[in-house]
N, C-alpha and C positions, 0 to 999 in steps of 0.2 A: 518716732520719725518714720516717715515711709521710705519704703528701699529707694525710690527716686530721688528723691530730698536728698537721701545718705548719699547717693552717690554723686551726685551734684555737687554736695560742699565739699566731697572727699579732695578731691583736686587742687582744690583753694587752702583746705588745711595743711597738704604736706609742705606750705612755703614756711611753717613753724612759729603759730603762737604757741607760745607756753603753756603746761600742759598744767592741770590743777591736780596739784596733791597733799599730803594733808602739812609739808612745809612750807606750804606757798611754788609760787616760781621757779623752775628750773630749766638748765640747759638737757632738754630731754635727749637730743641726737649723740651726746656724749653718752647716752647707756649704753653699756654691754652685756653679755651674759658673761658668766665662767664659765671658762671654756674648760679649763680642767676637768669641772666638777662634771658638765656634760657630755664630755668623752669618758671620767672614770662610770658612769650611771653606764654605757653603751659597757665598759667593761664586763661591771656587773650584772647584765641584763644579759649578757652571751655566756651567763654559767647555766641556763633554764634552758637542757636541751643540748648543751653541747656535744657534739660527736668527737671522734678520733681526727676527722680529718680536720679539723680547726675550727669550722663552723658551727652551724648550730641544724638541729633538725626539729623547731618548733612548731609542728603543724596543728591546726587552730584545736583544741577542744583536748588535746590529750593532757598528761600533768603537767610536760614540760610545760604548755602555754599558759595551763592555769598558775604553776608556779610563777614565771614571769608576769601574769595578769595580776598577781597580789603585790607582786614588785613594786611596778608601774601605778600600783592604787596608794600604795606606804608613800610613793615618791612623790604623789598627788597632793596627799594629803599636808604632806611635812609643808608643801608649797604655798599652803592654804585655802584651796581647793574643796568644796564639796562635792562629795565622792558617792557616786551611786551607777550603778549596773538598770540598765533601761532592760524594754521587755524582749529585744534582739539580743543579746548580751554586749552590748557596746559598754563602755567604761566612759562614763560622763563626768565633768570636773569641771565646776562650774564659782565663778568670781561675779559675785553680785555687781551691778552697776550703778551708779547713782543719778542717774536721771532715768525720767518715767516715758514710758508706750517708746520703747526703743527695742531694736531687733539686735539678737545676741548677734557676735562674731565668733564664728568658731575657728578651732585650727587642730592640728593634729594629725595621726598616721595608722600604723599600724603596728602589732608586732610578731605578727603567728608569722611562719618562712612555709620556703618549700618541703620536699625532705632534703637531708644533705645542702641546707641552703646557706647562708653567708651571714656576719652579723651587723648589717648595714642597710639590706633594703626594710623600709619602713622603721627602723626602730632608730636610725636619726631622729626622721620628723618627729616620731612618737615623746623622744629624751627630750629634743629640743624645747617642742612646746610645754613641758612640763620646765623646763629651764626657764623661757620666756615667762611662766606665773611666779618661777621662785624669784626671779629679778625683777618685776613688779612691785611680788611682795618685799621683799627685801627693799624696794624705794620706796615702799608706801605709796604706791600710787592710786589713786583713784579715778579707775576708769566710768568712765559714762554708761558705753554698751556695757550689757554682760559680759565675758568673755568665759569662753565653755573651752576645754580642751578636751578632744575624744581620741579616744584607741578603740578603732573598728575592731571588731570581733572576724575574724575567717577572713580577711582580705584575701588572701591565697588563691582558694578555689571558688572564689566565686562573687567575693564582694559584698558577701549575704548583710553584714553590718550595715555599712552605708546605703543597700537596696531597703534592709528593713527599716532603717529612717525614711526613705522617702516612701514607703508602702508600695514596695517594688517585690517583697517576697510570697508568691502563688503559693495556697495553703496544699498543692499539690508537694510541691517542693518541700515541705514541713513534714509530711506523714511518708514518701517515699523513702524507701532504704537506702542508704547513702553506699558506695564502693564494698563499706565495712560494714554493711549490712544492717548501719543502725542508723534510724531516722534525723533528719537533721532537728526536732522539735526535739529531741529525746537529748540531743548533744549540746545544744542552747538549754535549758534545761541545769546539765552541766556546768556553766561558766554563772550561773546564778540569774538566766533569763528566764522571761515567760514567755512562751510562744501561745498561749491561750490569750495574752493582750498584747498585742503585736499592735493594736489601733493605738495604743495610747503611745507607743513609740515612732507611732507615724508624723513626720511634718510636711505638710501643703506648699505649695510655691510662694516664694513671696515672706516666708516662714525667721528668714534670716538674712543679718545686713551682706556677710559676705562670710565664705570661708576658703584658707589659707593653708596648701598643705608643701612641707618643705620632706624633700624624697630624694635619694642618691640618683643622679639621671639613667643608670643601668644600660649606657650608652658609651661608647666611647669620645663625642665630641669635642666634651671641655676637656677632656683630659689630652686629649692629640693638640689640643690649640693654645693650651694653657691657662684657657680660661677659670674664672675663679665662680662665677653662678650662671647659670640657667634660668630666663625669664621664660616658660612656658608659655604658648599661644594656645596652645590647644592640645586634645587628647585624641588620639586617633579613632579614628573608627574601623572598628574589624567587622569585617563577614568572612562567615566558616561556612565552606559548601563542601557535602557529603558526595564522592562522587564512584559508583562502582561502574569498569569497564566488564564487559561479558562478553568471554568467548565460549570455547571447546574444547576442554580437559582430555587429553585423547594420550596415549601411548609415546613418549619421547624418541623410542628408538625406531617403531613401524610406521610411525603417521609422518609421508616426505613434506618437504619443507614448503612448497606450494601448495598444500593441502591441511593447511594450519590456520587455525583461528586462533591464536596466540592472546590473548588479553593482556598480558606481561608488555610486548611491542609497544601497546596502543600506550599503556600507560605510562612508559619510560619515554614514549615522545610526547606524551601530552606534561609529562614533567618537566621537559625542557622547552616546551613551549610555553608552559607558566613563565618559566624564571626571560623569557627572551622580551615576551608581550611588554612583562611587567617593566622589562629595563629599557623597555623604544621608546616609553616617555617620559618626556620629561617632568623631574619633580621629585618629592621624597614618598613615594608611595611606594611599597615594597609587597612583594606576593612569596607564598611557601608552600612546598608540598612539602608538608612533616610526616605524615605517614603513610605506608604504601603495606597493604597486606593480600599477599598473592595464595590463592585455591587453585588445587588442595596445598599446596607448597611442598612437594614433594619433587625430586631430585629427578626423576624418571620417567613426570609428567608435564605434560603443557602446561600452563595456567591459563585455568578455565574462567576464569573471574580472580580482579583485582578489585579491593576496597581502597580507598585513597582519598586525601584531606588535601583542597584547597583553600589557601587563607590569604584575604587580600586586607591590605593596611592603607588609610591618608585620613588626613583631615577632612576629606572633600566626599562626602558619598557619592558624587554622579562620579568621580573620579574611580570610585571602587565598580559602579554598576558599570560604567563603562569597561573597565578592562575585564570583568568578568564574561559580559557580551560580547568581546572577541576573541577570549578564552573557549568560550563554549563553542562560540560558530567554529574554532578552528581544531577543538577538542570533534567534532562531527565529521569532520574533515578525515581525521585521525582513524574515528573506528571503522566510518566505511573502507578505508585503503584497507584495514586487517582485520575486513570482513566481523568483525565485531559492533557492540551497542553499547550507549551508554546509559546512565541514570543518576541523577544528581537531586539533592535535595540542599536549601538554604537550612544549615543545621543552625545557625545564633547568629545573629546582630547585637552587635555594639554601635550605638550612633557615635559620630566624633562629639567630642564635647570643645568646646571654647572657650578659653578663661575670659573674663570678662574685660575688656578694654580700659577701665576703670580701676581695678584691681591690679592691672598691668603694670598702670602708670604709677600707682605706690609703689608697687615692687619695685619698679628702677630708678624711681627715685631716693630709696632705702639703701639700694647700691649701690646709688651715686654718691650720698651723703655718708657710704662706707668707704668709699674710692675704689671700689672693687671690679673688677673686669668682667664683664656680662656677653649672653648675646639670647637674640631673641631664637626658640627653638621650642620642635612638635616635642611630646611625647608617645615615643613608638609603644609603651607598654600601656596597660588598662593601670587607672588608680581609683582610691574611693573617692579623688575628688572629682570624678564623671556622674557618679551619680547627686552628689551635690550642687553641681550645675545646672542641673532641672529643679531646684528647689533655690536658686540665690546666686550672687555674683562669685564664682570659684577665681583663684589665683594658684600654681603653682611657682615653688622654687626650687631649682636641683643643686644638689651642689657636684663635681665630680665622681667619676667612679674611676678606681686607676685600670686601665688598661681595656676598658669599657667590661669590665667581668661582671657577675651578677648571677642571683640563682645559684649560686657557688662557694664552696668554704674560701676560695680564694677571693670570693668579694673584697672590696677594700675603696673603702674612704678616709683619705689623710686624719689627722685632728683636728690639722687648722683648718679644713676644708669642712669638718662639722662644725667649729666655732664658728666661721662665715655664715653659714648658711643659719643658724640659729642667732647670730647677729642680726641677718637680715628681716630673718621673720620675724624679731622684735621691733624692730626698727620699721616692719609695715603694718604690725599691727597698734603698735602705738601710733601709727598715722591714719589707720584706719575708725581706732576711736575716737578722732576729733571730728567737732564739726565745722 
């Protein structure tokens, strides 16, 4: 079926004919997962890695991840799942479909963390959808599309998994030294991939009917409101601009105070001009200056040159270019008053991604028919499923984070807030496989 087709009758299906499976007829909206069983699997996924302070420190390629990677593959397979490591090292887990020339649906997460990260972001999605195939299996159901369940490899630092599905990873990027001085082909490699057939891991646009990723919001929203899921509209878009002020490193004690080219000044006002610009409009666009590095940085000297990170956040790119255009004019403003200069460069783009309108509409209708308390909202962080949006129709689902924490051993999502949410992503993708 063509992705236009699929998404056309997707609409019409979720009003609930009966779904075929091999006992005939049933009342399909009545399934659930167990919840139990996929809160104990998050148990036991937070022992690969665990630190002192309660979380976990899995970051993508070391044992910890490969231990939890062979987890995750046991946990596949028991679900009935065909299990195989693609040429990025992503972890593919895939349920034949029974009708022909139709496009898989995928769904899935992550589960490499930060360092010192929490045991919650990504490795919901990741439990869940391995949950959503064991409850399948366990119906005997037989689905139409394929349905594939992936654990991106390196979400973390960079999204290399889901970039190298869509053939987004520069063979530059592949032979350069990584922080730790060892290539990132050299560490994929590692997890059981090839990076010498990275083409044959590649999918084209158009490639697949829809995919479906369920993620802790890492926000505070549902949880201040009491809300019970997160329908995603979109994934923001970030621009990172590199910006160094330059002044005159001179003598702290002899050089008097009108005879200062200070770069330190310029940069601590053009800091609180980010946060001022970004807050006079209206909207949920957010701006940061996260880092700020002053030369020589010595106690006794001017600073003669600052290095400094501006980062602008929205759905909306003219909304980003805009505020950076009067970021800059008034950043110029800035260095002439203290006789300094500046220099900026666009270090990365991230375009916003937007879940698809279609995809939306299953989702809330999966938490309508769970009776669960919803509301429509961006996603301020990056996921893998921005890059799957250039290749097929994306949906996310959040569920809670308590106290919006994240990145942190103190992360924390309820139980029953991962059985929601893994409720629900069964509930849209069985509505997704109909026609």
């Amino acid at each position: 079926m063509r992705r236009r087709d699929f998404l056309r009758t997707t609409a019409a299906a979720v009003s609930g004919v009966a779904l075929r499976t091999g006992t005939g007829p049933v009342d399909w909206k009545d399934w659930r997962v167990n919840g139990a069983r996929v809160n104990q699997h998050l148990t036991d996924l937070s022992r690969f890695g665990a630190n002192p302070q309660g979380g976990v420190s899995r970051v993508a390629f070391t044992e910890a991840d490969i231990g939890g990677r062979r987890f995750a593959m046991d946990l596949m397979r028991q679900s009935g799942l065909a299990v195989r490591i693609d040429a990025v090292g992503n972890i593919i887990g895939e349920r034949a479909g029974s009708a022909r020339n139709v496009l898989p649906i995928l769904f899935g997460s992550h589960i490499d963390s930060v360092p010192e990260g929490g045991n919650y972001d990504g490795d919901v999605g990741s439990m869940s959808a391995i949950e959503v195939a064991q409850t399948l299996g366990e119906r005997a159901y037989r689905n139409r599309h394929p349905l594939t369940v992936v654990i991106w490899c390196d979400e973390e630092s960079g999204l290399t998994g889901s970039r190298g599905f869509i053939g987004d990873l520069p063979p530059a990027e592949l032979t350069s030294p990584g922080r730790d001085g060892v290539p990132l082909a050299d560490k994929i490699r590692r997890i059981g991939g090839d990076p010498d057939r990275l083409a044959d891991a590649r999918h084209a646009p158009g490639s697949i009917a829809a995919y479906v990723e369920l993620h802790i919001e890492q926000g505070a929203m549902l949880d201040e409101r009491g809300l019970e899921i997160g329908i995603v509209e979109g994934i923001v878009g970030i621009h990172h601009y590199d910006v160094t002020i330059h002044g005159f490193a001179n003598h702290a004690g002899t050089t008097p105070m009108d005879r200062r080219r200070n770069a330190m000044l310029a940069a601590a006002e053009l800091t609180l001009a980010v946060d001022r610009i970004v807050r006079s409009v209206p909207g949920r666009q957010v701006g940061t200056v996260g880092r700020l590095v002053v030369h020589p940085g010595a106690p006794n000297v001017i600073p003669g040159q600052v290095d400094l990170t501006v980062e602008l956040r929205d759905l909306s790119t003219t909304t980003i270019t805009s505020l950076w255009d009067r970021i800059h004019a008034e950043a110029l403003d800035i260095v002439r008053k203290y006789d300094t200069t500046l220099d900026y460069v666009l270090q990365h783009t991230n375009d916003p991604a937007l879940s698809d309108p279609h995809v939306r509409a299953v989702i809330a209708d999966a938490v309508a028919g769970l009776n669960l308390t919803s509301q429509l909202m961006p996603s301020g962080a990056g996921h893998d499923a921005q890059d799957l949006a250039r290749i097929g129709p994306m949906g996310m689902i959040f569920v809670p984070s308590v106290k919006g924490i994240s990145h942190s051993p103190l992360e924390l999502t309820r139980p029953e807030d991962v059985t929601n949410g893994a409720n629900v992503l069964l509930q849209t993708i069985l509505r997704l496989d109909q026609r």
